[in-house]
C-alpha positions in Angstrom: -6.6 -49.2 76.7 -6.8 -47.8 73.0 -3.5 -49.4 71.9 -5.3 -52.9 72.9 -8.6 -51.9 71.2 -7.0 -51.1 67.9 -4.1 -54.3 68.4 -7.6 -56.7 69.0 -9.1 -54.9 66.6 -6.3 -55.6 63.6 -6.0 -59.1 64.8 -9.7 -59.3 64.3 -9.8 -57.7 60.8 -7.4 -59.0 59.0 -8.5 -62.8 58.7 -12.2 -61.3 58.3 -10.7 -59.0 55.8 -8.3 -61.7 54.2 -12.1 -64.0 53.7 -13.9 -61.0 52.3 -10.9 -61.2 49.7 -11.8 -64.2 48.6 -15.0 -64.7 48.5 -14.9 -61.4 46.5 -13.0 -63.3 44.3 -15.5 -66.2 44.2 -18.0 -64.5 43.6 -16.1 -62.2 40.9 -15.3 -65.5 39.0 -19.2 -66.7 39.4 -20.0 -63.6 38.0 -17.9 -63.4 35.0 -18.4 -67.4 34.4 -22.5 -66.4 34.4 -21.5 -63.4 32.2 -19.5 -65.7 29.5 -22.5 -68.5 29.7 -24.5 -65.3 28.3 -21.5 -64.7 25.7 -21.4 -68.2 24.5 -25.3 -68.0 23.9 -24.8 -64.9 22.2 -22.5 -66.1 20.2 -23.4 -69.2 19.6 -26.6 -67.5 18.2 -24.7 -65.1 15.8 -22.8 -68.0 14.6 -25.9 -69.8 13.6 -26.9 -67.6 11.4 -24.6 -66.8 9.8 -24.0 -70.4 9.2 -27.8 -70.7 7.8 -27.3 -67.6 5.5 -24.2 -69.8 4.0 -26.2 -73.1 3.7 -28.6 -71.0 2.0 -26.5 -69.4 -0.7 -24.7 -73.0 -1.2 -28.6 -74.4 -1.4 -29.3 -72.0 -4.2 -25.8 -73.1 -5.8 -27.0 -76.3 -5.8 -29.9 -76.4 -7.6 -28.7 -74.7 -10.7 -26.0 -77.1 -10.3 -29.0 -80.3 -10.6 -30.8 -78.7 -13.6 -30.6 -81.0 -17.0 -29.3 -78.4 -19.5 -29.4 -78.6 -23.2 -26.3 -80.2 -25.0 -24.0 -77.3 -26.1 -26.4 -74.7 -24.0 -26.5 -71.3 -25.4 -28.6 -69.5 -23.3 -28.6 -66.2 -25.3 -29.6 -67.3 -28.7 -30.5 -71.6 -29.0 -31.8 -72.1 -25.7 -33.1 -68.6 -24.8 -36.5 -70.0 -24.1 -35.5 -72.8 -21.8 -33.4 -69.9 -19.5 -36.5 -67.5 -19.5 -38.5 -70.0 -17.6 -35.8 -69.3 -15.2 -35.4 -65.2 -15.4 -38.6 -64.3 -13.4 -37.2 -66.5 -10.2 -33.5 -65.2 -10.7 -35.0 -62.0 -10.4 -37.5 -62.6 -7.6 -34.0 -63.6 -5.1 -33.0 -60.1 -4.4 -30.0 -61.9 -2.7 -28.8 -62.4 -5.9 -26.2 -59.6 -7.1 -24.8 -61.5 -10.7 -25.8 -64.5 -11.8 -23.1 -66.1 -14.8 -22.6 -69.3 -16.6 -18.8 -69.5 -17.4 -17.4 -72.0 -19.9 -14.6 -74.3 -19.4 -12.3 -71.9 -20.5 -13.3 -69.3 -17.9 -15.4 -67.3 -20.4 -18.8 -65.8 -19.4 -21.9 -66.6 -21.7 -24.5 -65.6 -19.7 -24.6 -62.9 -17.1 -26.9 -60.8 -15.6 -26.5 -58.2 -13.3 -29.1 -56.9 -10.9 -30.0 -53.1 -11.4 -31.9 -51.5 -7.9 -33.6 -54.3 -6.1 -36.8 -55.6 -8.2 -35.0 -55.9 -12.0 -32.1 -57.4 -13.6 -30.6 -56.9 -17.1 -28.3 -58.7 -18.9 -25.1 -57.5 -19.5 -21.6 -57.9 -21.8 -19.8 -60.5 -21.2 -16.4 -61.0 -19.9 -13.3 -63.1 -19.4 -13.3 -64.6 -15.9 -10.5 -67.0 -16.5 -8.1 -64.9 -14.3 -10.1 -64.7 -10.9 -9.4 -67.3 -8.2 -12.9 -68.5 -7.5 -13.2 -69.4 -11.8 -10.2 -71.2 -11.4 -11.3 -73.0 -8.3 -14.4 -73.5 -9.6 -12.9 -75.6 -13.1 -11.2 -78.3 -10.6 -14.6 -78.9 -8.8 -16.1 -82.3 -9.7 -19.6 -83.0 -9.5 -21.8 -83.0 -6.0 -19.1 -80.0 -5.2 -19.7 -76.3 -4.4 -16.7 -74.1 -4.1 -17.9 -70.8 -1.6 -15.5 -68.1 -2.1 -14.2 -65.2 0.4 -16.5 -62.8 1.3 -14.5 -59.2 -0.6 -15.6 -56.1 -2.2 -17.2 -56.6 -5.9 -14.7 -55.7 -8.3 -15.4 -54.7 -12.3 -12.6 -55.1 -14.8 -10.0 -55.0 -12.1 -11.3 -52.5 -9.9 -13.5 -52.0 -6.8 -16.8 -51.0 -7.7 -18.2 -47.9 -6.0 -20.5 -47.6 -3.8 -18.4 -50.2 -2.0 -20.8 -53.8 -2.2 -19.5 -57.0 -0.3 -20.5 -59.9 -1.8 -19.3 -63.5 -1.5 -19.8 -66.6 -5.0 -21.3 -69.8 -4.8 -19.7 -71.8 -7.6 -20.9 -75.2 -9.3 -20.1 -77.2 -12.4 -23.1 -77.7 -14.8 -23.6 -80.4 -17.0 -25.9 -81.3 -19.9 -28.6 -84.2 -20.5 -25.6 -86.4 -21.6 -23.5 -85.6 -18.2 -21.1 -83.5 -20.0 -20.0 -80.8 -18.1 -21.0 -77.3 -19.7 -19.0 -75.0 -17.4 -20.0 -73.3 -14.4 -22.6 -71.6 -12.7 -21.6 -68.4 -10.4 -23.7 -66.8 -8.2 -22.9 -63.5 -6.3 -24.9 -63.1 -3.1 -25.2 -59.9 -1.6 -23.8 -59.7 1.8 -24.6 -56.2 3.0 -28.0 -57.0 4.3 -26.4 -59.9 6.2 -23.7 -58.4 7.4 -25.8 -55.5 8.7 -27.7 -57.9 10.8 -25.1 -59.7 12.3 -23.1 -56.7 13.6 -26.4 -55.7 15.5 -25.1 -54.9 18.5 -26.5 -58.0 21.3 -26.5 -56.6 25.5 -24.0 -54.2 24.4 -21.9 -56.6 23.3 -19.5 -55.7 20.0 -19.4 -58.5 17.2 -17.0 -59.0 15.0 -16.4 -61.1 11.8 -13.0 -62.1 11.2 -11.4 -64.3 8.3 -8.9 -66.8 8.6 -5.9 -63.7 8.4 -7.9 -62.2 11.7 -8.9 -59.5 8.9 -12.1 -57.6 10.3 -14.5 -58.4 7.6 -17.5 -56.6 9.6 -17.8 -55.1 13.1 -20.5 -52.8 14.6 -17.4 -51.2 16.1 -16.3 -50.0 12.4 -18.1 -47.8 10.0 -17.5 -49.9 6.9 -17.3 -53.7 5.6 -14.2 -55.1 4.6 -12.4 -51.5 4.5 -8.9 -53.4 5.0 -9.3 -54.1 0.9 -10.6 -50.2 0.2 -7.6 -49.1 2.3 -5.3 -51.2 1.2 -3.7 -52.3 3.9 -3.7 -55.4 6.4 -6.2 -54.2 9.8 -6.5 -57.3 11.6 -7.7 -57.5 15.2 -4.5 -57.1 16.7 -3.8 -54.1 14.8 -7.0 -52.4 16.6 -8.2 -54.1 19.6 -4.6 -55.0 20.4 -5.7 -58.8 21.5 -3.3 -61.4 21.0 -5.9 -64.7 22.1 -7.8 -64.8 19.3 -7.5 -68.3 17.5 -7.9 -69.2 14.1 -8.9 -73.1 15.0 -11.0 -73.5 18.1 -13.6 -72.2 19.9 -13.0 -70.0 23.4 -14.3 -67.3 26.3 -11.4 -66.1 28.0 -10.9 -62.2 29.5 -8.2 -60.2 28.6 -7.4 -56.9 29.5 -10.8 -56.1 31.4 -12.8 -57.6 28.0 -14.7 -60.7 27.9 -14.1 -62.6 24.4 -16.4 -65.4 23.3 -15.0 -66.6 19.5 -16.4 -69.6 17.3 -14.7 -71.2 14.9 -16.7 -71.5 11.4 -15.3 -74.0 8.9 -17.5 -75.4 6.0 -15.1 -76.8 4.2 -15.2 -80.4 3.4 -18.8 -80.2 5.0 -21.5 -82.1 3.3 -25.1 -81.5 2.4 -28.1 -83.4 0.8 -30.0 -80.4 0.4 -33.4 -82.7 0.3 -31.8 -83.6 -3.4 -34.1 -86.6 -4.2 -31.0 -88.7 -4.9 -30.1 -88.1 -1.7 -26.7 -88.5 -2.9 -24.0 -85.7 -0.5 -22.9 -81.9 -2.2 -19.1 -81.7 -0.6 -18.5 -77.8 -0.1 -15.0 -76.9 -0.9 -13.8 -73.0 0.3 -10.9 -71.4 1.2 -12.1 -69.3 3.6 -12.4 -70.1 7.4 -14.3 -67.5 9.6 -14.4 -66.8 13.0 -17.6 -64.6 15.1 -16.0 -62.9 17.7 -18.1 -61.2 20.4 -16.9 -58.9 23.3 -18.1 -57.3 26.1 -16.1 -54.1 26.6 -14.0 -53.5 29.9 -16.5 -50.8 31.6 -19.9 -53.3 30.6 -17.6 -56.3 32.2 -17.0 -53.4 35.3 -20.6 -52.3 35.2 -21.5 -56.3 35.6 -19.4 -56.5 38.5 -20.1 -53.4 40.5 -22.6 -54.4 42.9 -20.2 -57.5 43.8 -17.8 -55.0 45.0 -20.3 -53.0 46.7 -21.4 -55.7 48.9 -18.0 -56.1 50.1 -17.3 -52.3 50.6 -20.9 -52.5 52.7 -19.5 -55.6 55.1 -16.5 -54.1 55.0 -17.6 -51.0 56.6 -19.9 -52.5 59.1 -17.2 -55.3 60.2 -15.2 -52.2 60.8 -17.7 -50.3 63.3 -18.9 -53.7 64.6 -15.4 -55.2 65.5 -14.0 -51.8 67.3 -17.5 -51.7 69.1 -16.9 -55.4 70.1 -13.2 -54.8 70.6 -13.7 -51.1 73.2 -16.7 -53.2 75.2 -14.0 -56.4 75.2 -11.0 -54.6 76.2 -13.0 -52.2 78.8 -14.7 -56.0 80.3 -10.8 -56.8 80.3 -9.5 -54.2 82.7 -12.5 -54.4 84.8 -12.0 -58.0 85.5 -7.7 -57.4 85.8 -9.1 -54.8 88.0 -11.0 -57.3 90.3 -8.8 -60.2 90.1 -5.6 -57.5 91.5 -8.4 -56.8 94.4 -8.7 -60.6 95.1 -5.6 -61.4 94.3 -4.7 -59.4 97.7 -7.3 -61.1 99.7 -6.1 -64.2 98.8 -2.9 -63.6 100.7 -5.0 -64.0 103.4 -6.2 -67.4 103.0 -2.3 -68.8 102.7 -2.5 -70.7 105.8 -4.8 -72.8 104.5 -3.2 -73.6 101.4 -1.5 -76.8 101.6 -4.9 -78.2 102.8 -6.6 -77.2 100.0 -4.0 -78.9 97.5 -4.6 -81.9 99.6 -7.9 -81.7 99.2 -7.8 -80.9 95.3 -5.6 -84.2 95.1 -8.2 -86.0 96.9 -11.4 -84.5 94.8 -9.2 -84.8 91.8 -9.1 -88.6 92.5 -13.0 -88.6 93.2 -13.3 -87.2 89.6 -11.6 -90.2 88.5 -13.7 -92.6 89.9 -16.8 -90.1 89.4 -16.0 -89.8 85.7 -16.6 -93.9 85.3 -20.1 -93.5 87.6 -21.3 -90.9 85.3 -21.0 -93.3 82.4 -22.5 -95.7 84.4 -25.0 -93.9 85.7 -26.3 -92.6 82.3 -26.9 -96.4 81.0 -29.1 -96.8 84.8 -30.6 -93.3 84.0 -31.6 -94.4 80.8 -33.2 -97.4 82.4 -35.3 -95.6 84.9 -36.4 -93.0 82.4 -37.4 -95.3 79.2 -38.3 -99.1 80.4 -39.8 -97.9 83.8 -42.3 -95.6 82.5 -44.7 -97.9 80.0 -45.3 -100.4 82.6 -46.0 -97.6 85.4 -47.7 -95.7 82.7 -49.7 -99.4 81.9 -50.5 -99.8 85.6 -51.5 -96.2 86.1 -54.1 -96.6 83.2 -55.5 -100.0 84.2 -56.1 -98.9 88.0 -57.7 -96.1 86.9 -60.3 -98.3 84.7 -60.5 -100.6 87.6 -61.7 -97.7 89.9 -64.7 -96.5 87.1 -65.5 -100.6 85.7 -68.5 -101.6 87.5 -68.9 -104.1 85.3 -67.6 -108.1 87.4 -66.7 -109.4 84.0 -64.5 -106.7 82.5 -62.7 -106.4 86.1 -62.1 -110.2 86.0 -60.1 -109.4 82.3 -58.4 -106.3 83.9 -56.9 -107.8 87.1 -54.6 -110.3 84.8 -53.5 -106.9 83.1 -52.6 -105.9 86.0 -51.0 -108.7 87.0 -49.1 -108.8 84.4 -47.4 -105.4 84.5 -47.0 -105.8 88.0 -44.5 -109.1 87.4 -42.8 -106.8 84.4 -41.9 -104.1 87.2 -41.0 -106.6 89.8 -38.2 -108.4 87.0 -37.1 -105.0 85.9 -36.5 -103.9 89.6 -34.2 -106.9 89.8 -32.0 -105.9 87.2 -32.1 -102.7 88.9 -30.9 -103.7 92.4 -28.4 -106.2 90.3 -26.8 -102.6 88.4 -27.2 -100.6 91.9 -25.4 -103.0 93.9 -22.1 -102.7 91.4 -22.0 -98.8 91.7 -23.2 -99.3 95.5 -20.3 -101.3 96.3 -17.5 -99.1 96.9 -14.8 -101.3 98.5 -14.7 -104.7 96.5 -12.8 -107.4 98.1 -9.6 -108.7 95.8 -7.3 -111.5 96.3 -5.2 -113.8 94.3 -6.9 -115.9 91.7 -5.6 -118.7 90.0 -7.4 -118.3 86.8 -7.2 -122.2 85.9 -9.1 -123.7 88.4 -11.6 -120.7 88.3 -12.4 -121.7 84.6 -12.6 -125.0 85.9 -15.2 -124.1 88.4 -17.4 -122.6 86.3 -17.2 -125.4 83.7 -19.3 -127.4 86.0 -21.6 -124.7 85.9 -23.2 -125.7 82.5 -24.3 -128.9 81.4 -22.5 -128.3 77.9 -19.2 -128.2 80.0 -19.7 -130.6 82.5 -20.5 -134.3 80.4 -18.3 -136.0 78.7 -19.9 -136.6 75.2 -20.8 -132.6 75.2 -19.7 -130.9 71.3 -18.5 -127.6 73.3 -14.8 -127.9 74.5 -13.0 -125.0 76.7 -9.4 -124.4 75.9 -7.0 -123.2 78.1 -3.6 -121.5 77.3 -2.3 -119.7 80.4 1.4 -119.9 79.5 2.2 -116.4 79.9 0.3 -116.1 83.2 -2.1 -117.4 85.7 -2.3 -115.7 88.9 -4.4 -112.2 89.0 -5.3 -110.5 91.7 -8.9 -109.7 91.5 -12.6 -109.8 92.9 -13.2 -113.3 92.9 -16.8 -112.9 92.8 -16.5 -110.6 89.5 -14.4 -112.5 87.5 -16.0 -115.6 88.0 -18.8 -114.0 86.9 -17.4 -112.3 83.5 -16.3 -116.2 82.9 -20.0 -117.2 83.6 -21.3 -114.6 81.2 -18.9 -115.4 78.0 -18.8 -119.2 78.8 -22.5 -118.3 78.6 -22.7 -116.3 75.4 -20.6 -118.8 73.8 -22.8 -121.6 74.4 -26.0 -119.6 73.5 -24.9 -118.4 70.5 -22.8 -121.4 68.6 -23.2 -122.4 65.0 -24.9 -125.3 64.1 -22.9 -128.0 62.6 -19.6 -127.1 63.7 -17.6 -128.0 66.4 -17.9 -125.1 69.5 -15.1 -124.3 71.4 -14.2 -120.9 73.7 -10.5 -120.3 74.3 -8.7 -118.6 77.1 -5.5 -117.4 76.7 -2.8 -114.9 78.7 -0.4 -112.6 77.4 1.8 -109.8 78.5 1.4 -106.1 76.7 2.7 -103.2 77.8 3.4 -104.1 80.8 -0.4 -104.9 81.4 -1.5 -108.5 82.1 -4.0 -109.5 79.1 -6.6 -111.9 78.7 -7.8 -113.3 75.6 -11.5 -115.0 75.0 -12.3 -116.4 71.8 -15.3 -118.2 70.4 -16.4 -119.6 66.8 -19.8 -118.9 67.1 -22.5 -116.6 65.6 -20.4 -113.9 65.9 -21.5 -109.5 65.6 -22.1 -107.3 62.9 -20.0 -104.8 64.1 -20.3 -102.2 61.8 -24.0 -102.2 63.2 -24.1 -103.0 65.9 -20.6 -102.0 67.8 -21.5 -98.9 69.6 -24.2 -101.0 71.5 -22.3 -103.9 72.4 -22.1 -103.6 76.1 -24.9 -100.9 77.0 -27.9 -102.1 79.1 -30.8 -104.4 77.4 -29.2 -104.6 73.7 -29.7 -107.6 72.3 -28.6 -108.4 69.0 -29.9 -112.0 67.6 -33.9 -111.8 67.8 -34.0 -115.5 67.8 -32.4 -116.3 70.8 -33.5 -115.4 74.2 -31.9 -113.1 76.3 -32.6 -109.8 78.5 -29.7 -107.9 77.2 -27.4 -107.5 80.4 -24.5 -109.6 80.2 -22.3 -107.7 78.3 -22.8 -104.6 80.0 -22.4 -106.4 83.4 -19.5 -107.6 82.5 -18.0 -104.5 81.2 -19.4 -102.8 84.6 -17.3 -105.8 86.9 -14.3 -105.1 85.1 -14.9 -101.2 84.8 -15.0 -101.1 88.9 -11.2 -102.6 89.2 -9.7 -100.3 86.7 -9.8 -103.1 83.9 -11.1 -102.8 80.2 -12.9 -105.2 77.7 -12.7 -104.7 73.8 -14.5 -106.6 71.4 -13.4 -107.7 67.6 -15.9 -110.0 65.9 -17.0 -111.1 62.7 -20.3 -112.8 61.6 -20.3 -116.6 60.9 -16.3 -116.6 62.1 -16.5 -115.6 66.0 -15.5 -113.0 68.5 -12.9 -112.4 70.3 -12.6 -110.4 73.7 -9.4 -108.7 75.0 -9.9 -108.0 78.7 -7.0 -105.7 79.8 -6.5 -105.8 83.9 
């Protein structure tokens, strides 16, 4: 019995196993899509400011850039009183690390440098003409900014110690006369900032990168920009050993067990007002493109994901002591039950005599199935009658009897015996329709013979008066080509006839000229009879599960109690024959009776 517990068991497993997989999985990718939603944010929030700390070095740019300076400025000697106005507010920005002007030929003739964090002294001048940023800065024209790369401050050609990253803001100047002057530099200090964007965000590691993929700052590494004290070329892929990373688009993607969320920064061609009141637009030019990269190391991502796996270790575990429970009580049912059907297999040798006359007699209830199966139906319609329009009126009569028996009152009994006459005439007409339906499924051996369907048609035309006179406007057509001799209950398929003829009548358009059409066909093997009408027609779609079920009536304007369709279907349904209805509204309908 064990080798079927554990073979049920494994059959059981696997598929619930094989589901547990993948909604593991499911839920795994939920998980890690909720994770990079929380990465993006991160991101996206890092990226912002550092974005805002750039507008704000390229504001400050700007408005030295707008000030009306002297012609031929010399703000040493000539013009030393218009640039001390200025002094106390260079020195108030403790952003600010040097703050030049350089002349057209790259020469400095003003420059201070800030000593500690509250003062600033003005220093020797130098020759700038050599340095990148100078040189882009003499091709800017005016309402441009060049911003530079962010990179260790050098002095005379070499990196000044302590290391200090700082990134320039450079902007042409120009006198009252709109000549340009030179250039204002600015050099920000970018410790401070860096500092705070490295802060480490839900344990997540930041990283700066420039357009190279050069780490300029990470919380992961000690020091800023130490790929230009070393010397040598550390780019991501040298220490995380990534190769996603792109340089023009933003992305979250996992790679080896690490979530990655990068955003592309690009200011240049970007332009700004800056609330100037000419309101006219600064273009920012810059070489450098940036790119914030967060990630969420592999055990954080693993941490994240933990109790996802535990709740599939836990179902796993009780699937497994639940399905060999279920499989040892299912197997153990199983024997017990081979056990018992060996026993009566063994007393059924003993009832072998009698079996030819039981087959007979499972042929014959098989064929009182048959015919059992199509009473049912019908018998559900006639339950549904007795049950749901027989009780208001008995429930109506019950109630007024019972006020009849307490009313002493003449004149209040006079009002109620009408009542009561009146839901005494409603359960009298519905009893009728009863005794019509009962005496269908009462009728167990109908009388057929040979019809001929012409003259039949033609006998129930001078039924109705529509049919009968001359001058009427409804015709009946006959085509009866294919056939015209059934054999059939006379009696029921003169009244199917009756009812459509009927219908057809009741229910023609106005202003067109009625007809109803009867026409025979052959299909598979089966003798067919078409009837087809131009009137009203049904809404289908609506109404076409309750075309030919007991009291559904489907135009409110017309009279009618609701039973000829399903009489007729009940006729034909008691000779083995089927009715099938297509119709459209305002075209006709069209009725395919199958014998």
């Amino acid at each position: 019995m064990w080798k079927r517990v554990f073979k049920m068991f494994i059959g059981l497993y696997v598929p619930l196993f094989a589901l547990n997989l993948i909604l593991y999985y499911s839920q795994k990718a939920q998980q890690i899509e909720t994770i990079m939603e929380r990465q993006i944010r991160a991101s996206t929030m890092k990226r912002v400011a550092f974005e805002q700390e750039c507008y704000s070095f390229l504001r400050n740019a700007h408005y030295w850039a707008t000030l009306k300076y002297p012609k031929n400025f010399d703000p040493l000697v000539e013009h030393s009183s218009f640039l001390s106005s200025y002094l106390e507010l260079i020195e108030d920005i403790t952003s600010y690390d040097q703050f030049r002007f350089i002349d057209l030929e790259g020469k400095e003739f003003f420059r201070a440098e800030r000593v500690g964090n509250d003062s600033l002294k003005i220093s020797a001048l130098q020759n700038k003409n050599y340095h990148p940023y100078v040189k882009e800065g003499l091709q800017l024209k005016k309402n441009q900014i060049y911003l530079s790369h962010i990179s260790l401050n050098r002095e005379n050609g070499a990196i000044e110690k302590p290391h200090k990253p700082v990134i320039r803001a450079v902007a042409p100047i120009f006198d009252n006369e709109q000549n340009q002057l030179g250039l204002v530099v600015i050099n920000f200090k970018m410790k401070k900032i860096l500092d705070q964007m490295k802060s480490i965000v839900e344990d997540k590691n930041v990283y700066l990168l420039d357009e190279g993929l050069r780490i300029i700052s990470s919380n992961t590494i000690k020091e800023d920009l130490y790929f230009e004290s070393e010397n040598r070329n550390s780019t991501v892929d040298d220490i995380l050993n990534i190769k996603r990373i792109s340089t023009n688009k933003d992305s979250t993607y996992v790679e080896n067990g690490h979530i990655w969320s990068q955003q592309f920064i690009n200011l240049n061609g970007a332009k700004f007002t800056f609330g100037a009141i000419s309101n006219v637009p600064t273009e920012i030019v810059t070489p450098s493109n940036w790119i914030m990269a967060l990630e969420i190391p592999a055990e954080i991502v693993k941490a994240e994901l933990q109790p996802v796996f535990d709740s599939l270790l836990t179902f796993n575990i009780i699937s497994i002591f639940g399905l060999l429970v279920f499989s040892h009580t299912y197997q153990k049912n199983r024997v017990e039950k081979e056990q018992f059907y060996k026993e009566l297999e063994s007393k059924n040798i003993l009832l072998t005599r009698s079996k030819e006359q039981l087959e007979k007699n499972n042929i014959e209830v098989n064929k009182m199935n048959s015919r059992l199966e199509m009473r049912n139906k019908q018998l559900s319609d006639f339950n549904y009658l007795i049950s749901h329009n027989l009780r208001s009126p008995v429930t109506s009569m019950s109630v007024i009897v019972e006020m009849i028996q307490k009313e002493k009152n003449p004149d209040i009994l006079n009002q109620l015996l009408p009542k009561l006459d009146q839901v005494a005439k409603s359960i009298t007409n519905l009893t009728k329709d009863i005794n019509e339906y009962v005496s269908i499924l009462d009728n167990k051996e109908i009388k057929q013979s040979n019809i001929d369907l012409a003259e039949l048609i033609e006998e129930v035309k001078h039924e109705f008066t529509e049919t009968l006179l001359d001058d009427s406007d409804f015709n009946v057509l006959v085509k009866l080509d294919v056939w015209n001799q059934i054999t059939f209950s006379k009696f029921y398929l003169q009244s199917v006839i009756q009812n459509l003829v009927s219908n057809a009548i009741k229910y023609k358009r106005d202003n067109v000229a009625s007809h109803i059409e009867f026409e025979s066909a052959i299909e598979n093997k089966h003798k067919v009879l078409y009837v087809r009408d131009n009137g009203m027609g049904l809404n289908l779609e609506k109404h076409g599960e309750n075309v030919f079920k007991l009291y559904k009536r489907f135009h409110r304007n017309i009279s009618g109690k609701g039973m000829g369709l399903f009489l007729i279907k009940s006729q034909l349904e008691a000779l083995n024959a089927t009715i099938t209805i297509d119709s459209k509204v305002g075209e006709g309908t069209t009725f395919k009776i199958k014998f």
